[in-house]
C-alpha positions as a Markdown table, in Angstrom:
| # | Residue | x | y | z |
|---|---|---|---|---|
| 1 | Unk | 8.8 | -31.5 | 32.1 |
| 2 | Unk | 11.7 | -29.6 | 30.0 |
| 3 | Unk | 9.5 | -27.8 | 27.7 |
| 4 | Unk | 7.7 | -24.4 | 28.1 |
| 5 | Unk | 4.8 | -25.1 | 25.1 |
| 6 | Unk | 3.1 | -27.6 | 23.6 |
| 7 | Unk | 3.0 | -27.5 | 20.2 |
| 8 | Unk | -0.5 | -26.7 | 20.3 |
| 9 | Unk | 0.2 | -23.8 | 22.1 |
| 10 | Unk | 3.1 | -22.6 | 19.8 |
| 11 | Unk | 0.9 | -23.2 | 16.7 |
| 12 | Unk | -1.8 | -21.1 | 18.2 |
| 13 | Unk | 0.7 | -18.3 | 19.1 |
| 14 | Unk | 1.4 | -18.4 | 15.6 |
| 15 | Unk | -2.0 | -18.5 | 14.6 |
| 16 | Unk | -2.8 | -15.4 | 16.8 |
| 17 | Unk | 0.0 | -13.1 | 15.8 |
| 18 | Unk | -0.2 | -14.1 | 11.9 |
| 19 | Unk | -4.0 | -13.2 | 12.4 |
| 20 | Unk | -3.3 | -9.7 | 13.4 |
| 21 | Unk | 0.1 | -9.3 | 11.2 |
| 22 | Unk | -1.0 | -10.1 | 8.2 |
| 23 | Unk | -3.9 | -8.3 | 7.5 |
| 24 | Unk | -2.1 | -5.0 | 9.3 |
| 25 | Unk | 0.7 | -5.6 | 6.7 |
| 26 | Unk | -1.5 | -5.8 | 3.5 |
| 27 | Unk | -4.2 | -3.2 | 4.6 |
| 28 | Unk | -0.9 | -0.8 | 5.2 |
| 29 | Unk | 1.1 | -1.8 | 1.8 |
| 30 | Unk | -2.5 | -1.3 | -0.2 |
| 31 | Unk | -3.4 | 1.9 | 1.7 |
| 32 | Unk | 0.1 | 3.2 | 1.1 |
| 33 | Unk | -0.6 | 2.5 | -3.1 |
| 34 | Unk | -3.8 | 4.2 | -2.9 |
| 35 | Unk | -3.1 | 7.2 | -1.5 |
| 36 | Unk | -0.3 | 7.6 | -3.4 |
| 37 | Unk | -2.3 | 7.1 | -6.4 |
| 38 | Unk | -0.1 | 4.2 | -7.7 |
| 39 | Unk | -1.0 | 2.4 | -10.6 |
| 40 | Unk | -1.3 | 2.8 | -14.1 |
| 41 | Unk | -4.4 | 5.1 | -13.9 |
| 42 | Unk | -1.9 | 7.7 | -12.8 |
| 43 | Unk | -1.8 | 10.1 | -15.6 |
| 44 | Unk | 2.3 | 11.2 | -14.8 |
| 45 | Unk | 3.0 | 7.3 | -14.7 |
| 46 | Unk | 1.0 | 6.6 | -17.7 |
| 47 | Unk | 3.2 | 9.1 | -19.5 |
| 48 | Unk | 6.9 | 7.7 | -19.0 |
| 49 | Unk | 8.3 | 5.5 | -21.0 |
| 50 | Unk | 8.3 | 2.0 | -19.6 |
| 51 | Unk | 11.8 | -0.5 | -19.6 |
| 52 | Unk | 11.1 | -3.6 | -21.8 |
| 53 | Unk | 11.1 | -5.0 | -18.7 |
| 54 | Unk | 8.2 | -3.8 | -17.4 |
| 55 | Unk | 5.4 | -6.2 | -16.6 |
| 56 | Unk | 1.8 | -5.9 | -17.4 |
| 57 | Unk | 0.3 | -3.5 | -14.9 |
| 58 | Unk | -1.9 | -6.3 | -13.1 |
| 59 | Unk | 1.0 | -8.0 | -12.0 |
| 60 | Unk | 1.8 | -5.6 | -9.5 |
| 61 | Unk | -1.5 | -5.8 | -7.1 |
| 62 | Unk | -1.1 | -9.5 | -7.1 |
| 63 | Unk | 2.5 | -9.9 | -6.6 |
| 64 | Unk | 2.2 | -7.4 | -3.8 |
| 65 | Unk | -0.4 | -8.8 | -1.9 |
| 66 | Unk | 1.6 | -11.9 | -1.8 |
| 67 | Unk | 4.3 | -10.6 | -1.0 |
| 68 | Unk | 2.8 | -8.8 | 2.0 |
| 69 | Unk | 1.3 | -12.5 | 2.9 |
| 70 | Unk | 4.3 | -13.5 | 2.5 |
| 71 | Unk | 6.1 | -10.9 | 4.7 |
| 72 | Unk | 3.2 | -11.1 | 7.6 |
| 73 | Unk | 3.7 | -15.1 | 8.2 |
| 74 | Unk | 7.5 | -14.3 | 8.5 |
| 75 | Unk | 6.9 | -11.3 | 10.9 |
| 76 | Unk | 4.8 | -13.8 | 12.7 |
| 77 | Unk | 7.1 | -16.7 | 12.9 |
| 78 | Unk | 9.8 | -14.3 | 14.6 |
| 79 | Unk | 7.4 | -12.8 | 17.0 |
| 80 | Unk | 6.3 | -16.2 | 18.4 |
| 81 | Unk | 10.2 | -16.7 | 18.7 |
| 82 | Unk | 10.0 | -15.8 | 22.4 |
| 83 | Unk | 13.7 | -15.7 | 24.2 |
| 84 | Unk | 15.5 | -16.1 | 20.4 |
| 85 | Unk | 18.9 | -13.9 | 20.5 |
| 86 | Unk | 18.3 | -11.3 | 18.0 |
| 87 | Unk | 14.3 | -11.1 | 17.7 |
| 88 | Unk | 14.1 | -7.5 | 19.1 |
| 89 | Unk | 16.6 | -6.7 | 16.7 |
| 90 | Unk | 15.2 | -8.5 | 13.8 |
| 91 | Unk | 11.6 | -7.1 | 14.4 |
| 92 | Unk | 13.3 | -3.7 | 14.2 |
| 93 | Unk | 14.7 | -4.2 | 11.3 |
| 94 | Unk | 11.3 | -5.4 | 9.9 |
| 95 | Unk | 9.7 | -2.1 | 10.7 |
| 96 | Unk | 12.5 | -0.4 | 9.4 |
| 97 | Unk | 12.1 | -1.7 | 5.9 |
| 98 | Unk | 8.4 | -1.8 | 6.0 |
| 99 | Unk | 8.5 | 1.6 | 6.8 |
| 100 | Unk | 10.9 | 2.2 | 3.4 |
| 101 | Unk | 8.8 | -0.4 | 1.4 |
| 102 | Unk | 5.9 | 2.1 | 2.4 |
| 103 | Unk | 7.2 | 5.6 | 1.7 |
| 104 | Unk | 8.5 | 4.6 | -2.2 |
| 105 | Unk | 4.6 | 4.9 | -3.5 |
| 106 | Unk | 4.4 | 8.3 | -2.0 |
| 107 | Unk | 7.7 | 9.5 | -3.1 |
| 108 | Unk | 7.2 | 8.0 | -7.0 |
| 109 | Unk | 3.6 | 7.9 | -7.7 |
| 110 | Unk | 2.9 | 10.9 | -5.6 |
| 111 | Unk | 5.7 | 13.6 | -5.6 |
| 112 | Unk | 7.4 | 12.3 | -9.1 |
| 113 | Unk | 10.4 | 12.0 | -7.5 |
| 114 | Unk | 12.3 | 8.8 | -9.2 |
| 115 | Unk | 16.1 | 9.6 | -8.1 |
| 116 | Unk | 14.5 | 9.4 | -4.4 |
| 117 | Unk | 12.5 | 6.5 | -4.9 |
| 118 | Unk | 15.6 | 4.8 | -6.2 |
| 119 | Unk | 17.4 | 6.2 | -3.2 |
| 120 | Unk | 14.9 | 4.5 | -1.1 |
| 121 | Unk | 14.6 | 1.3 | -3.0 |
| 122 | Unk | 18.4 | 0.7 | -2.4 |
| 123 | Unk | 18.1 | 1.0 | 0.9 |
| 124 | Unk | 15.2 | -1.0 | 1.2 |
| 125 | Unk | 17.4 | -3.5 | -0.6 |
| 126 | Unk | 19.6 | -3.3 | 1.8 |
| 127 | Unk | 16.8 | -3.3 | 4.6 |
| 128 | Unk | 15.5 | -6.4 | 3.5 |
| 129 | Unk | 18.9 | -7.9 | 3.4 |
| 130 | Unk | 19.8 | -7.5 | 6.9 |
| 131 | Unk | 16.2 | -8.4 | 8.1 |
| 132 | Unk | 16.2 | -11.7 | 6.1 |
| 133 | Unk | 19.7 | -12.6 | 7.8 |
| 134 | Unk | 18.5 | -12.0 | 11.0 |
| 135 | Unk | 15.2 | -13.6 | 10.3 |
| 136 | Unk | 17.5 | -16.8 | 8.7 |
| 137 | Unk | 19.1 | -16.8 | 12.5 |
| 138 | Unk | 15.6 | -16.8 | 14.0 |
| 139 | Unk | 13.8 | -19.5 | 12.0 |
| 140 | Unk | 15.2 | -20.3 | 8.9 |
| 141 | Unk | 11.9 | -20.7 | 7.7 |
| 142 | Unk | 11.1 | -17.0 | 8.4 |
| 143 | Unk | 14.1 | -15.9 | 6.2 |
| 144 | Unk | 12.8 | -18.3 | 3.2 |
| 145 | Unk | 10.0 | -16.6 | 3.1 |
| 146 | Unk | 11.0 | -13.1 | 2.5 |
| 147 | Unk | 13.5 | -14.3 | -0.5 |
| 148 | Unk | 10.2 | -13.8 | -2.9 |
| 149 | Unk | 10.6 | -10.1 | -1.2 |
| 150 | Unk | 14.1 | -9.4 | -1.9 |
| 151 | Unk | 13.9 | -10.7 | -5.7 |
| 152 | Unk | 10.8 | -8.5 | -6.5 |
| 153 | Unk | 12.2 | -5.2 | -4.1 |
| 154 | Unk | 15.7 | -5.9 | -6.4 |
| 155 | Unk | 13.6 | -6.0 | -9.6 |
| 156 | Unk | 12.1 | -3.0 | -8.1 |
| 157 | Unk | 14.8 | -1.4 | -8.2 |
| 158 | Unk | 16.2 | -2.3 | -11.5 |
| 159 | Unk | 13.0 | -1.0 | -12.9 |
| 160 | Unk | 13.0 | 2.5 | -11.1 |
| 161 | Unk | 16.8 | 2.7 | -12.6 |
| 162 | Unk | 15.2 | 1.8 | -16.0 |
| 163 | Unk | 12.7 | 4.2 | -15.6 |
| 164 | Unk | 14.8 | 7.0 | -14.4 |
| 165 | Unk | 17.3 | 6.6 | -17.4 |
| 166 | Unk | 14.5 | 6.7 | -20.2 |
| 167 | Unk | 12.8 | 9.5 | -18.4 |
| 168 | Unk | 15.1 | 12.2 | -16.9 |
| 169 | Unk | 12.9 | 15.1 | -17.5 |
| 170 | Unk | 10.2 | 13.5 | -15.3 |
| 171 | Unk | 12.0 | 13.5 | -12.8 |
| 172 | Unk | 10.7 | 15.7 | -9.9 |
| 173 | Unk | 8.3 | 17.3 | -12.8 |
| 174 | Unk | 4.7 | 18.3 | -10.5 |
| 175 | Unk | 2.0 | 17.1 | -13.7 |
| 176 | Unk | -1.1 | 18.0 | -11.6 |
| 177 | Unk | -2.6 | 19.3 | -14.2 |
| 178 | Unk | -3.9 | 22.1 | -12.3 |
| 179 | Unk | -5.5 | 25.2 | -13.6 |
| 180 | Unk | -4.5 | 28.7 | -12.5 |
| 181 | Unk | -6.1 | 31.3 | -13.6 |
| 182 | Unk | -4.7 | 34.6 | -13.4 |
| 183 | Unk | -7.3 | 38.1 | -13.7 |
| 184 | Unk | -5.7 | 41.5 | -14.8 |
């Protein structure tokens, strides 16, 4: 016998791993948006001037949940990799720029701060570059299915930019809309 696994038994290490990945990776990307308060309910959001490019606001919960699908069943594929040359490094990378992918809501929707969230998103782009070539050298299949990713984190980041040029005096700018008051 020259093989370790059936396929049965690879395909239900799959199984097993995408089970627990997946949901971990959209609960987290969701939870991140929420608390955050992300979205177009956000009052210092709903104030800035929008790029022409800017989709409707639906499009972002369900292009991210796919995306997170999408990035789960890749994370998966490379963790059932057993023995592959560059999987520790490739699952780093993963959590690296999930970990980036994460902290832009907070940054943005949270502290106002668009020159830092387009900090971030360029080095998420970069992130997610060097974690879909390494995925690519795992499982090819793994790396196809972060592309979706990449072309929505680099319109991402085209769109912060946008944002950020029509809006400079947002930037940074805390619109709590908190009431001090002051007794003499």
């Amino acid at each position: 016998m020259n093989r370790l696994a059936s396929t049965a038994q690879l395909r239900a290490s799959f199984l097993r791993w995408a089970l627990f990945i997946v949901p971990a990776i959209v609960l987290l990307g969701i939870l991140s948006g929420l608390l955050a308060g992300s979205g177009a309910d956000n009052p210092w959001f709903a104030a800035l001037e929008k790029p022409s490019l800017f989709p409707p606001s639906a499009t972002f919960g369900i292009v991210w949940t796919i995306l997170y699908i999408l990035m789960g069943l890749s994370l998966a594929l490379i963790c059932t990799a057993w023995g592959a040359r560059y999987r520790f490094l490739a699952i780093v990378a993963f959590l690296l720029q999930f970990v980036l992918n994460l902290a832009w809501s907070p940054i943005f929707f949270g502290e106002h701060q668009i020159t830092i969230a387009l900090v971030i998103l360029v080095a998420l782009d970069l992130a997610v570059l060097l974690t879909l070539a390494l995925f690519w050298m795992i499982r090819r299949t793994a790396g196809l299915l972060l592309l979706p990713y990449l072309a929505w984190v680099l319109f991402a980041t085209l769109l912060n930019w946008q944002i950020l040029q029509l809006n400079p005096e947002a930037d940074g700018v805390d619109n709590s809309y908190a009431v001090q008051r002051i007794e003499l």
